[in-house]
C-alpha positions in Angstrom: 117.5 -19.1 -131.0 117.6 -15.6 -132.7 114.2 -14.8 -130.9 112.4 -13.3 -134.3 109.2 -13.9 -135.5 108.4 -17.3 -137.7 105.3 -17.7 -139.9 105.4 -20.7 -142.2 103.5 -24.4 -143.8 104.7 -27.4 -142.9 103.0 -30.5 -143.6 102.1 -32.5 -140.1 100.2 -35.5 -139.1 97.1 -36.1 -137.1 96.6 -39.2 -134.6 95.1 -41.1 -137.1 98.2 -40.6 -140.2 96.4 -38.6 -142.0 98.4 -35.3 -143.4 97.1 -31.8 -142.8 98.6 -28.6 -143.6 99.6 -26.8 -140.7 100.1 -22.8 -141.3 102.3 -21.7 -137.8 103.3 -18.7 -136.7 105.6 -18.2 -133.7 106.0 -14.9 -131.9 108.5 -13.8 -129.0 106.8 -12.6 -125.9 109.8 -9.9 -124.4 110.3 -8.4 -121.1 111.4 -4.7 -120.1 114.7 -5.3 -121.0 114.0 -7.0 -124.6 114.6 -10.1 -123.2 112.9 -13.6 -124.8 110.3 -14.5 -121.7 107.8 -16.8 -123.7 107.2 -17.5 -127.4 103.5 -17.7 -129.0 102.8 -20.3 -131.4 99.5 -20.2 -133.3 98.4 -23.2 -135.7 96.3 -23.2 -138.2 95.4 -26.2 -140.5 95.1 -24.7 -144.3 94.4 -27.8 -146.4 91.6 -26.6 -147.6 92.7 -23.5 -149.6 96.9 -23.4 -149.8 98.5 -24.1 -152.8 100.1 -27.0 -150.7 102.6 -28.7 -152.7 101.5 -26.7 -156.1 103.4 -23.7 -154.2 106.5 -24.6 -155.9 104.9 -25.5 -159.6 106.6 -23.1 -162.1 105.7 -22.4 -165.4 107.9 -22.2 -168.5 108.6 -19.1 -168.2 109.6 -19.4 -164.6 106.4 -17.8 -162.8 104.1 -19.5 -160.1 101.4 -21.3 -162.0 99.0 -20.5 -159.6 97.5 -17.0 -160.4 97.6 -16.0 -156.7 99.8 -17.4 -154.4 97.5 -18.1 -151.3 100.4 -18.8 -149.0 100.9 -15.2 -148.9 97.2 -14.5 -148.0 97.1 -17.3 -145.3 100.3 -15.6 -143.5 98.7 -12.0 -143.5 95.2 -13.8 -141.8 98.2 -15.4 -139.4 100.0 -12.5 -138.4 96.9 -10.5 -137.8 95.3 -13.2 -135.6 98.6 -14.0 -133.8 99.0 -10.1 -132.8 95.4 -10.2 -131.1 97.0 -13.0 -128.9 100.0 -11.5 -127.9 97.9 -7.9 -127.0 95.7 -10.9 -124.8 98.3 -12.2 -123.2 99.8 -8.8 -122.5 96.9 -7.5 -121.5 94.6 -10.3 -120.7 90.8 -8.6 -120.9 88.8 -9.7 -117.3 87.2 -13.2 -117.0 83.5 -12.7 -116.9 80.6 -15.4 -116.6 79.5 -15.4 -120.4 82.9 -16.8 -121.3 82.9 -20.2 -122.7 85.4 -22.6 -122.8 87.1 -23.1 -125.8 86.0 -26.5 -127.5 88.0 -29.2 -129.3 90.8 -31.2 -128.7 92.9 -28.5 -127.6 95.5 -29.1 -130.4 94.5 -26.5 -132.5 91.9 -23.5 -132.8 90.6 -22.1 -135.5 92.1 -19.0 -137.0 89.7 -16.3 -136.1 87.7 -14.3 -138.9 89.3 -11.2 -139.8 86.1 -9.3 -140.4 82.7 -10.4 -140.5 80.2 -9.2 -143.7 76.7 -8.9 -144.1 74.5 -12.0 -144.1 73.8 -13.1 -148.1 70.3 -11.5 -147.9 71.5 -8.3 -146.9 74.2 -7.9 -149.3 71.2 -8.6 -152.1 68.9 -6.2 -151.1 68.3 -3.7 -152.8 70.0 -1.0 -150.2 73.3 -2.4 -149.1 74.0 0.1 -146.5 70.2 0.6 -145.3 71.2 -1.7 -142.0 73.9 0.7 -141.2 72.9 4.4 -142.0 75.3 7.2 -140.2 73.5 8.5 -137.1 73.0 12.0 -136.1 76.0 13.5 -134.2 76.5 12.9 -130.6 78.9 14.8 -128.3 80.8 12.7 -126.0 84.1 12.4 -124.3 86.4 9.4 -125.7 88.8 8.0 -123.1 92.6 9.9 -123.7 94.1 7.3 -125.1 98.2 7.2 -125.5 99.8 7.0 -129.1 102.3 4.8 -130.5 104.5 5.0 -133.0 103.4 3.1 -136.1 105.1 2.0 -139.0 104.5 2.3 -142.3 105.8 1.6 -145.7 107.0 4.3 -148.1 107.9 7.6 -146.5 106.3 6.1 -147.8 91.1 25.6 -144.0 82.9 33.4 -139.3 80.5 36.4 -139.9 81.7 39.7 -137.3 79.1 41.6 -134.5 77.4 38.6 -133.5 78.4 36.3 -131.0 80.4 32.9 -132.0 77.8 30.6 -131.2 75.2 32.8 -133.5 77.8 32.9 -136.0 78.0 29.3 -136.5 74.6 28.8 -136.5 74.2 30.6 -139.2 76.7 29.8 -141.2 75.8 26.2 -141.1 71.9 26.9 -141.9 71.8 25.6 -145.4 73.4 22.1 -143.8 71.2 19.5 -142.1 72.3 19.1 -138.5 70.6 18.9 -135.1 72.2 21.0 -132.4 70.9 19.4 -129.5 73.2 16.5 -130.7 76.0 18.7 -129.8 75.0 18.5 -126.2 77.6 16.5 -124.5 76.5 13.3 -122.6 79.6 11.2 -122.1 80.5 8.0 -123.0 81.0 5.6 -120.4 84.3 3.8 -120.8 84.4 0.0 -122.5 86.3 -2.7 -122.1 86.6 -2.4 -126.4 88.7 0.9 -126.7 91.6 0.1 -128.1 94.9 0.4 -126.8 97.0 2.3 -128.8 100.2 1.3 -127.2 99.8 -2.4 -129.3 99.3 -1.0 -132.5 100.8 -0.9 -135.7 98.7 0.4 -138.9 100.1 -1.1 -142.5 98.0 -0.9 -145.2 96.4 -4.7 -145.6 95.8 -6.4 -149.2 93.6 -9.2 -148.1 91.8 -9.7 -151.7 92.0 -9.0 -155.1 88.6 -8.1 -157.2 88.8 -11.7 -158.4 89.1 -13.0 -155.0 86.3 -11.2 -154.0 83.7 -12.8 -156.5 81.9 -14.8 -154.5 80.6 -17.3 -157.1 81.7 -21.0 -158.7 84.1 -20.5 -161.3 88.0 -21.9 -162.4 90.7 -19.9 -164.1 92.5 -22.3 -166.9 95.6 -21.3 -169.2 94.8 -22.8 -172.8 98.4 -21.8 -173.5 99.8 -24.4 -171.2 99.8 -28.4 -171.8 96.2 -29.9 -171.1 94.4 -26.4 -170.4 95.3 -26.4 -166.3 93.3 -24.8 -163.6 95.0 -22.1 -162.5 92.6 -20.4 -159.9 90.1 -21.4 -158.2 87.3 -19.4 -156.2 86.7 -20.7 -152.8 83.0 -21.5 -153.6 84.2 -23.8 -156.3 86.3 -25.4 -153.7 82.9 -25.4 -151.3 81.0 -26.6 -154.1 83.2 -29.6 -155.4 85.0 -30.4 -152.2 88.3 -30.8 -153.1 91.1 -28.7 -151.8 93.0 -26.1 -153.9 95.7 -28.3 -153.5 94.0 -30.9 -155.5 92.9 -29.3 -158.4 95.7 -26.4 -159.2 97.2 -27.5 -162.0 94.8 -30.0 -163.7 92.4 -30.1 -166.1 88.4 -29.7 -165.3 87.4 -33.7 -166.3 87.9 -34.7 -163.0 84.5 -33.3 -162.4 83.0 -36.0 -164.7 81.2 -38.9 -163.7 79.6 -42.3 -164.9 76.3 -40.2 -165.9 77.9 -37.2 -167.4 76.8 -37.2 -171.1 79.4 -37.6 -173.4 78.6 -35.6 -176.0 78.1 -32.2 -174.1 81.7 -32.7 -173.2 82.5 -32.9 -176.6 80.8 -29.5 -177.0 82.6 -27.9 -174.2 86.1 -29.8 -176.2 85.1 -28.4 -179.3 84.8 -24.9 -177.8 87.9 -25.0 -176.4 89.7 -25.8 -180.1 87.9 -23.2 -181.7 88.3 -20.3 -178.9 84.7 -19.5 -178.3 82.0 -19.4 -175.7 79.5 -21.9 -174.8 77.0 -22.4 -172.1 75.7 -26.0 -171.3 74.1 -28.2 -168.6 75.7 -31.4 -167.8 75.7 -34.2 -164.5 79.2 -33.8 -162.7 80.0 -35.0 -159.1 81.8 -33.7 -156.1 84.6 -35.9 -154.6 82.5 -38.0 -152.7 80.4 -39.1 -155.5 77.7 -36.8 -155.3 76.3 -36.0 -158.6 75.1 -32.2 -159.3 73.5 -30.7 -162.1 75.9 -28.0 -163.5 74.8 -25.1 -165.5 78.3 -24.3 -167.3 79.6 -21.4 -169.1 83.1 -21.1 -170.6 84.3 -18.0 -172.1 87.5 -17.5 -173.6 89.3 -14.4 -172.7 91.7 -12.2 -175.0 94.2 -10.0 -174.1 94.8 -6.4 -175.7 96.0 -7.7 -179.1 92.8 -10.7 -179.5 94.9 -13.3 -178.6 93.6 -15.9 -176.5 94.9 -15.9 -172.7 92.5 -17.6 -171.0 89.2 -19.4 -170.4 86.9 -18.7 -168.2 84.8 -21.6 -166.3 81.5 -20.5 -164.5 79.3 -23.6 -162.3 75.9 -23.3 -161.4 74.7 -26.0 -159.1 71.0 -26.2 -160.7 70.3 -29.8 -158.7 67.0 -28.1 -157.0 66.1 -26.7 -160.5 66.1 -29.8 -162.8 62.7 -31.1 -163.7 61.8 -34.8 -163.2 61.0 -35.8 -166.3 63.5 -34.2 -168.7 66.3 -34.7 -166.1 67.8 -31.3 -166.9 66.8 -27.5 -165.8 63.3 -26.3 -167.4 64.3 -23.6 -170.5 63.1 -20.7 -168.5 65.5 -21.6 -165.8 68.0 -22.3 -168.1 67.3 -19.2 -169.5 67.2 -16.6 -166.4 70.4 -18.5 -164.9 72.2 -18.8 -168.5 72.5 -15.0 -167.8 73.5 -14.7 -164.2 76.4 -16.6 -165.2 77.3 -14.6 -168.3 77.0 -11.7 -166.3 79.4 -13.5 -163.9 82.1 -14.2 -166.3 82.2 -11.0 -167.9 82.8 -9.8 -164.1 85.4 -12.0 -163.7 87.3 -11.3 -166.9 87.6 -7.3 -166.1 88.8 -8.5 -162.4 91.0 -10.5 -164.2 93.1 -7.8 -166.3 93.9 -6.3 -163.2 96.5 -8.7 -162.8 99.7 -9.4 -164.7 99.4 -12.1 -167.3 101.0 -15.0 -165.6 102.4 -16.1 -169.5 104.6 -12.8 -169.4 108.3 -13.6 -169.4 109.8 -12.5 -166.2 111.7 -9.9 -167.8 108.7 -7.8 -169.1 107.0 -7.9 -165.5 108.9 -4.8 -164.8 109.7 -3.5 -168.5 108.0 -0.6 -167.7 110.3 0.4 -164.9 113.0 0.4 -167.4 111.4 3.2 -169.4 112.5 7.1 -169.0 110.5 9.2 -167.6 110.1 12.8 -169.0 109.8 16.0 -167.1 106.3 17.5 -167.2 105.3 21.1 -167.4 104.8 22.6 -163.8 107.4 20.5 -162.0 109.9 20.4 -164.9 111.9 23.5 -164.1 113.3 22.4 -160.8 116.6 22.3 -159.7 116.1 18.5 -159.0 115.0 18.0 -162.5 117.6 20.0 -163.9 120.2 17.5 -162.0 118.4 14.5 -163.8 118.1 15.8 -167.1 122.1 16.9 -167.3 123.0 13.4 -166.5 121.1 12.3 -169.1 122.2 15.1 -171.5 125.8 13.3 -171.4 124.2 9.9 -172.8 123.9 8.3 -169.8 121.0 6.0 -168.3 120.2 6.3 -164.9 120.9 3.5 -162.9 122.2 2.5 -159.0 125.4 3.4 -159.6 124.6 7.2 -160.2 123.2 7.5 -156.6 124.9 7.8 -153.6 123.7 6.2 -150.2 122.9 8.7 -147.4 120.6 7.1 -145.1 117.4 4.8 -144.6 114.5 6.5 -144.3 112.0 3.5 -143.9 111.3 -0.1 -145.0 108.3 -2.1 -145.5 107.1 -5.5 -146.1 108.4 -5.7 -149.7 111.3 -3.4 -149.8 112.7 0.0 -148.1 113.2 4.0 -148.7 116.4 5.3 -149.1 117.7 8.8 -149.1 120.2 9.2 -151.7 122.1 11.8 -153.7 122.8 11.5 -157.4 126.9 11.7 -157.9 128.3 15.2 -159.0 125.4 17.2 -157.7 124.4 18.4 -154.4 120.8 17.0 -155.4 119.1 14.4 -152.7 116.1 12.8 -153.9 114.2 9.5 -152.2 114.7 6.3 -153.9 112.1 3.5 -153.3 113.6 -0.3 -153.7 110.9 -3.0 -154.1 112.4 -7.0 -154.0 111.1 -8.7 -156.6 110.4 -11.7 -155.7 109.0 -10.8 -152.5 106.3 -9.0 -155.0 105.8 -12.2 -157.1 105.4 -14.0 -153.4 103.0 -11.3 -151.9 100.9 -10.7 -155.2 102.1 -7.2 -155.5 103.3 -7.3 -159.2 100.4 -5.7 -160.7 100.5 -3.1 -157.5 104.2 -2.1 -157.8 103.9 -1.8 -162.1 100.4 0.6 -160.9 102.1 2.2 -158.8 104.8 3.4 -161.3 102.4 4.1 -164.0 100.8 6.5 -161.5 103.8 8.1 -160.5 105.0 8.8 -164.0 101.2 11.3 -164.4 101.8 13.5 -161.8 102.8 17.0 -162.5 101.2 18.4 -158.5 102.7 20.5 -155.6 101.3 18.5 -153.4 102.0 15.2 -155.1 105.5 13.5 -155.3 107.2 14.1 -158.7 108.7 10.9 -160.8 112.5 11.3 -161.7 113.6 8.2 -162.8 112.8 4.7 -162.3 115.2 1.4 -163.2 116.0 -1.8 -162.0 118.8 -4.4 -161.2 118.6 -8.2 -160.9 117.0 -8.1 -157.7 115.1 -4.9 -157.2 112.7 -2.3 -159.2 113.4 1.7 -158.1 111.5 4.4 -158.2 113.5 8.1 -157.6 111.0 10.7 -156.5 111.0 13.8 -154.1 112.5 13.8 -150.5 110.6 15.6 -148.0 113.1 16.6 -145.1 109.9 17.1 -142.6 109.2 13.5 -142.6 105.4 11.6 -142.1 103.2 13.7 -140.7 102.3 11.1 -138.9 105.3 11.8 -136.8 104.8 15.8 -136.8 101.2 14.6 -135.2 103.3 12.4 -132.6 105.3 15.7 -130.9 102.6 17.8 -130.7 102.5 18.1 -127.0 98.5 17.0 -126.9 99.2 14.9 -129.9 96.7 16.7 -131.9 96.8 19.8 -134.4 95.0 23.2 -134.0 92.4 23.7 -136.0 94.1 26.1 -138.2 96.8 23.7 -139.2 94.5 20.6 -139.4 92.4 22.9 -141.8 95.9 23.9 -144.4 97.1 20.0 -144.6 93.2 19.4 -145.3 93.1 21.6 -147.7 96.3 20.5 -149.8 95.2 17.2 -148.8 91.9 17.6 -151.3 93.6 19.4 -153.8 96.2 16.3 -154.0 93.2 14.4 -154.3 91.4 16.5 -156.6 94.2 15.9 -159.2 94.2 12.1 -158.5 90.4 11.9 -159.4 90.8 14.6 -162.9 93.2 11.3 -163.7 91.3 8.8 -163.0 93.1 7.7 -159.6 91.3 6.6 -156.3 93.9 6.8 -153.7 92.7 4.3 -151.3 95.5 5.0 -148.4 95.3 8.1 -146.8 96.6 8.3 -143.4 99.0 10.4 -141.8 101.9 8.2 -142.5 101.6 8.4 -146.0 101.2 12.5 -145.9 104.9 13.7 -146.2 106.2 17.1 -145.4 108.6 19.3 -147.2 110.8 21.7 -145.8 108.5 24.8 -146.4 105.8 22.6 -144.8 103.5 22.0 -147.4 102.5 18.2 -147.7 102.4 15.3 -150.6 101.0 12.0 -150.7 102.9 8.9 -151.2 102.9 5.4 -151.4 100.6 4.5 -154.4 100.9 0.8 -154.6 97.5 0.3 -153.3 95.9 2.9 -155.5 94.1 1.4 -158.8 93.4 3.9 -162.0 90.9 3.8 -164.3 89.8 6.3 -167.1 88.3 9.2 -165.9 84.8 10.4 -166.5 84.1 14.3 -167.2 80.5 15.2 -166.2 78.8 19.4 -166.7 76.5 19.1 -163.3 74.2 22.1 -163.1 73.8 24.2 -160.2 71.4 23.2 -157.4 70.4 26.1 -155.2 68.3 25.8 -152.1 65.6 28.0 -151.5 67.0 30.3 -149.2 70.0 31.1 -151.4 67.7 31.7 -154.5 66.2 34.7 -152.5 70.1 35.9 -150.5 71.9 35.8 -154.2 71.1 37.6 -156.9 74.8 35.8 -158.6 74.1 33.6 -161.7 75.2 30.1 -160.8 77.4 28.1 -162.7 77.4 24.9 -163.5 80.4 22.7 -162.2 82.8 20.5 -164.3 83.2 17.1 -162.2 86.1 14.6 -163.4 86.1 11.2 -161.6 87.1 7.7 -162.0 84.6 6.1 -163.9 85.2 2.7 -163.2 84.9 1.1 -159.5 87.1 -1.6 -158.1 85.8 -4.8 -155.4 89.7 -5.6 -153.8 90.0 -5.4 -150.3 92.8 -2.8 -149.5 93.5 0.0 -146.9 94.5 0.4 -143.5 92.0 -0.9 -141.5 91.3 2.5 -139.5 90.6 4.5 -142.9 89.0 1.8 -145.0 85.6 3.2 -146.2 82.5 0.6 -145.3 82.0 -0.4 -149.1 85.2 -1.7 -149.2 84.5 -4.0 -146.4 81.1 -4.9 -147.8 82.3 -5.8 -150.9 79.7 -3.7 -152.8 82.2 -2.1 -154.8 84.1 0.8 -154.6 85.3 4.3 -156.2 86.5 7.7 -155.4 84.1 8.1 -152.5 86.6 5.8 -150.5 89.1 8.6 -150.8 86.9 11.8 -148.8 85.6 8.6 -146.2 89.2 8.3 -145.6 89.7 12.4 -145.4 86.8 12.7 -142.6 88.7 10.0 -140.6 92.0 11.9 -141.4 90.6 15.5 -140.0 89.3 14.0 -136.9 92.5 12.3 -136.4 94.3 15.2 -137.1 92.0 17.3 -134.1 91.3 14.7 -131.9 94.6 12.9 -131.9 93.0 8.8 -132.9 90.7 8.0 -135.1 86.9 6.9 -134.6 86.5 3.7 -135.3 89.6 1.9 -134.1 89.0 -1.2 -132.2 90.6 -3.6 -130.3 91.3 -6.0 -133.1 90.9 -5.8 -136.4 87.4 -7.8 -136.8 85.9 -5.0 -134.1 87.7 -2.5 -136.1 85.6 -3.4 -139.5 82.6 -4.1 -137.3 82.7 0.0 -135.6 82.9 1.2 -139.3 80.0 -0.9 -140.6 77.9 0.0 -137.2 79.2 2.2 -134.5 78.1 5.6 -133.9 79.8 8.8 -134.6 81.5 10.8 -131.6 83.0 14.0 -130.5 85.6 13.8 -127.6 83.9 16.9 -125.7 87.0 17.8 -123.9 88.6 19.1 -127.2 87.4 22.6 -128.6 86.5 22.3 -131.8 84.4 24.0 -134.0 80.8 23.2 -134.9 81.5 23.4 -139.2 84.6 21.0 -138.4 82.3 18.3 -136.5 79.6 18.9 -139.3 82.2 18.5 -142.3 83.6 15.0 -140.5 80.6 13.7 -140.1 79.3 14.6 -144.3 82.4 12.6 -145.0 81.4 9.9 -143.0 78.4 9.3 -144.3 78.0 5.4 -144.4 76.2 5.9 -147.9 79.1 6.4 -150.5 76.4 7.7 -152.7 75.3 10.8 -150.3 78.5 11.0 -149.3 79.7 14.4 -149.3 81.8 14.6 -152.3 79.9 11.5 -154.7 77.9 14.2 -156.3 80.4 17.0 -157.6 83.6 15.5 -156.4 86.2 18.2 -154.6 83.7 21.2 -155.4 81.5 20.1 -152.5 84.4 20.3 -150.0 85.8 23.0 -150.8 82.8 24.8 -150.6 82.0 23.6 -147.6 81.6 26.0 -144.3 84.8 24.4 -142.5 86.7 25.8 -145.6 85.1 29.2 -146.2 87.1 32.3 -146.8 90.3 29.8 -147.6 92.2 31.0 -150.8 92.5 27.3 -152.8 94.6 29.3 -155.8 97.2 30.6 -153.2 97.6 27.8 -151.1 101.0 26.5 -152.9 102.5 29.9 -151.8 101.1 30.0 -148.3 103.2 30.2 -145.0 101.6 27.1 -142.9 99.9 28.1 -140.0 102.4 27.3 -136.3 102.7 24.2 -135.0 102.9 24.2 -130.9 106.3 21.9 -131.9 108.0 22.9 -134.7 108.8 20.2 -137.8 111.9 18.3 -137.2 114.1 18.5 -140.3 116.0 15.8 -141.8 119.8 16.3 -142.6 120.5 15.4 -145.8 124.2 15.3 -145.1 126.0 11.8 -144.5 127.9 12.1 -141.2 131.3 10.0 -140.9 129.6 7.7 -138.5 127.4 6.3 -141.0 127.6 2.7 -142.2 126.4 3.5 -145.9 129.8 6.4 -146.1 132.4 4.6 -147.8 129.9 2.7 -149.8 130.4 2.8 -153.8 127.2 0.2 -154.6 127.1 -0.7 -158.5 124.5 -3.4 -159.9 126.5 -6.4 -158.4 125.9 -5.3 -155.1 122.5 -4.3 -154.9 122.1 -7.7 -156.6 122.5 -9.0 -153.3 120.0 -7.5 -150.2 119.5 -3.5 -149.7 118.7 -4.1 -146.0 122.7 -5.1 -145.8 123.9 -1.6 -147.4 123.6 0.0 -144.0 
């Protein structure tokens, strides 16, 4: 009736009586006018891996007892699939002879795969990325493709006498690159680019680490009656079949059989009493009956304080491995595969700390957004501090009801940006309101609790400062900087060619690695960069934002010692020095980005650290001189495929120069580690050619180079007009919805 979107489970019936759970999505097809035309309905049977019924299963504490709540996982897969349809039918690609019918009853088709990986022996060789390497450059002209305007969450820088082409070739003689690449043949156009007028970039959470190890193992909670699953990897679900569904919530015996030998379960019981680890082989049976030999490790895992949390459960179907005779594996096989899945459960027990424990009481979820944040040395001493700490000089906590409502500035899929001013001062700061139980629902706890923990280290220019953060029945907070020139996404969007000179690409670059540069001394990848999450102040210097899909780990401090070529050892007669690198030492397997920016690794699943980040800077710069970026596809599978595969190129009817093209093409390098930038961190880049002559300790106090149109500045003053004017909002009311204030 209301012609909006629908995405939801309901359980339906087949032909025969038999129940199936249907995942449907419904979309509006609209005319010109915004007028209802058609609707789209897309279903998807998801018996197999939804929670099903189990959704709704609470603990006693009031959380989901299932770790991850697949529903919400299912519906992203939906909505992504779903939008390829509605670009089809809008823009239905030609019919051509290899089309094939689409088989089946015609009652359903399957939901498509989001994005294809490696076959399992190429993943295990020895060179993940040898099937892909990055080709040499070519020049070619890229169809001028029309922008849109894309949403987003959180509002949310040449030698003299000689001529220019001379110049650059020898500045870049110390840098492998083939100049008869340059030479522009080019590219015809295909029915595959993308077009742009359809699309919407969001960041995507499609897996956690845990999600992403692809091995046999259950998640159980000791600390609940009867030690229940509560997670499940999809290859346990391959290996047992039974649904998610089925097993969520009960115990492991259900895997035992007439033949399964009594007294190795009463090791594995034992174990369990006592809080230790054990590793046995034992005959269990899928639900049809099929016996299997298991090779089965359990290892109980302990939270910060050595108290148990949970245990780990590891299967290894050794069926092909048992011997004859002794009907159980051979001890060197036992052996060898005794520590593969060792090594597998201590992978799974560092995935799982990235996540809340799901025995917290709701309450301490979001403690730490209750805590008071303190000013830090370089950003203390601003006016907008001074405003904070004055409030709280007269005893008083920061809450909701110290901020007054100017106007929304953005929303995304679990909350929205507000601009707001804090009472009694002429101080306007952005305030960041995340639902909570849309968190709980999307898996985002341990994101939005990151994210704050982040916020609180930053003391950067070019980095948004933490003020305050608090929370209300409904909704966590976060009050940090407003930046009245908006995304610079959108600064991007009115240039009149929809791309930046090469001076100005080359200052937000620049501020852009030295944002970055900080995040990696602390330990931060950033895992986001796009234009949309670059803001712009007033002056028009730039910040990131939005760090809910950033992960921190400790960082590691390395001396490296100068490597010279040859040619500079006879030019200089300077005494290198050796370079301090800081980086985060620890690497991360979830599956998070947007899909234009996300780094090959990532999609891999080879793992994944602060290389990601200057990947995601090469696509930035050439969508910042070019006006799209290279890889984007038509959907999001031939997205993920053109990173993995396609080759790197140059639209030739934009002038830009050759240490640009060269510096793009370092950074996307399909080999995170030759990636420029994996060796020494930020010190590569900003030594690089594209860069030289650019003063990195002045840039704070630069004037940014012109922009063909101006940046549009937002006004901070609340006209009459406005909904949110007469509003006086305490606790009560933003105990009911934000998206109502205005």
């Amino acid at each position: 009736k209301t012609g909006k979107n629908f995405c939801g489970r309901l359980l339906n019936y087949r032909k025969d009586g038999s129940m199936f759970w249907n995942l449907l999505t419904i979309t509006p097809i609209k005319d010109e006018n915004d007028k209802v035309i058609k609707f789209i309905g897309m279903q998807v049977e998801v018996s197999k891996y939804t929670e099903g019924a189990k959704e709704k299963a609470r603990r006693p504490n009031g959380l989901p007892e299932s770790l991850i709540r697949y529903d919400a996982r299912q519906k992203d897969k939906a909505t992504e699939s779903v939008t390829e349809l509605v670009g089809a039918f809008k823009k239905p690609a030609p019919a051509t002879p290899a089309q094939q019918p689409i088989e089946g009853d015609g009652a359903f088709v399957s939901s498509p795969p989001l994005f294809s990986l490696p076959v399992p022996g190429e993943r295990r060789s020895s060179d993940p990325y040898a099937s892909y390497r990055t080709p040499k450059l070519s020049g070619a002209s890229e169809l001028g493709l029309s922008r849109s305007k894309r949403t987003s969450g959180f509002l949310s820088l040449l030698g003299l006498g000689k001529s220019q082409r001379a110049r650059e070739t020898e500045t870049m003689t110390d840098f492998d690159l083939d100049l008869e690449s340059l030479a522009g043949a080019e590219r015809p156009p295909s029915r595959d680019d993308f077009d742009r007028t359809l699309g919407i970039r969001r960041g995507i959470d499609l897996a956690t680490t845990l999600e992403r190890i692809e091995k046999n193992f259950v998640i159980t909670d000791p600390r609940l009656p009867d030690n229940p699953i509560i997670f499940a990897s999809d290859e346990f679900l391959e290996l047992t079949e039974y649904t998610r569904e089925e097993i969520l919530g009960r115990n492991c015996r259900f895997l035992q059989g007439p033949d399964t030998d009594q007294k190795t379960v009463q090791l594995i019981r034992d174990a369990i009493k006592e809080s230790r680890d054990i590793t046995v082989q034992l005959l269990n049976y899928t639900k049809s009956g099929k016996p299997f030999w298991n090779l089965f490790h359990l290892q109980a895992m302990r939270d910060q304080k050595g108290e148990l949390q949970y245990f780990i459960g590891v299967q290894l179907d050794g069926s092909e491995l048992v011997e004859p005779v002794r009907h159980r594996l051979s001890e060197n096989a036992e052996r060898a595969n005794a520590r593969l899945v060792r090594e597998t459960a201590r992978n799974i027990d560092v995935a799982v700390r990235e996540l809340p424990d799901a025995n917290t009481r709701p309450e301490l979820l979001w403690a730490s957004h209750s805590k008071w944040v303190r000013p830090k040395p370089h950003m203390g001493g601003t006016p907008a501090w001074e405003a904070i700490i004055k409030i709280r000089s007269e005893g008083m906590r920061l809450s909701l009801k110290h901020f007054k409502p100017i106007k929304p500035l953005g929303c995304g899929d679990t909350g929205s940006v507000h601009l707001v001013e804090l009472r009694g001062t002429d101080q306007v700061y952005a305030m960041k309101a995340m639902d909570k139980m849309v968190m709980l629902d999307r898996n985002k706890v341990h994101r939005a609790c990151a994210e704050r923990q982040i916020l609180e280290l930053m003391d950067h220019p070019f980095l948004p400062t933490l003020y305050a953060s608090f929370q209300t029945a409904t909704h966590v907070c976060l009050i940090t900087d407003f930046c009245a020139g908006g995304e610079l996404f959108l600064v991007l969007e009115r240039q009149p060619l929809k791309h930046f000179r090469e001076d100005s690409a080359r200052f937000y670059a620049a501020e852009v690695v030295l944002a970055l540069e900080y995040l990696h001394c602390k330990g931060v990848v950033y895992r986001d960069l796009k234009p949309e999450n670059i803001l712009v102040t007033e002056s028009g210097h730039v910040q990131l934002t939005d760090f809910d899909l950033s992960f921190m780990t400790s960082p590691r401090v390395q001396l490296i010692p100068p490597v010279k070529s040859k040619k500079q050892v006879k030019r200089s007669k300077d005494v290198s020095r050796p370079v301090i690198c800081i980086e985060p030492e620890i690497p991360s397997n979830s599956f998070v980005g947007t899909e234009e920016y996300i780094a090959p690794e990532i999609i891999s699943g080879q793992g994944h650290s602060s290389a990601v980040d200057w990947w995601a800077l090469g696509i930035l710069l050439y969508e910042m001189l070019f006006g799209r970026t290279p890889f984007r596809g038509k959907n999001r599978q031939k997205t993920f495929d053109d990173v993995l595969n396609k080759k790197l190129y140059f639209p030739s009817n934009i002038p830009v120069s050759l240490e640009a093209k060269v510096l793009i093409r370092d950074l996307l390098n399909r080999d995170p580690t030759t990636r420029l930038g994996s060796q020494r961190g930020a010190h590569d880049i900003k030594n690089h050619p594209f860069f030289r002559g650019f003063k990195w300790s002045l840039v704070r106090n630069m004037t940014p180079p012109p922009l063909d149109a101006p940046l549009s500045i937002t006004s901070t003053v609340l006209e009459p007009e406005d909904k949110g004017a007469a509003l006086e909002w305490d606790d009560v009311e933003a105990s009911s919805t934000f998206n109502d204030t205005f």
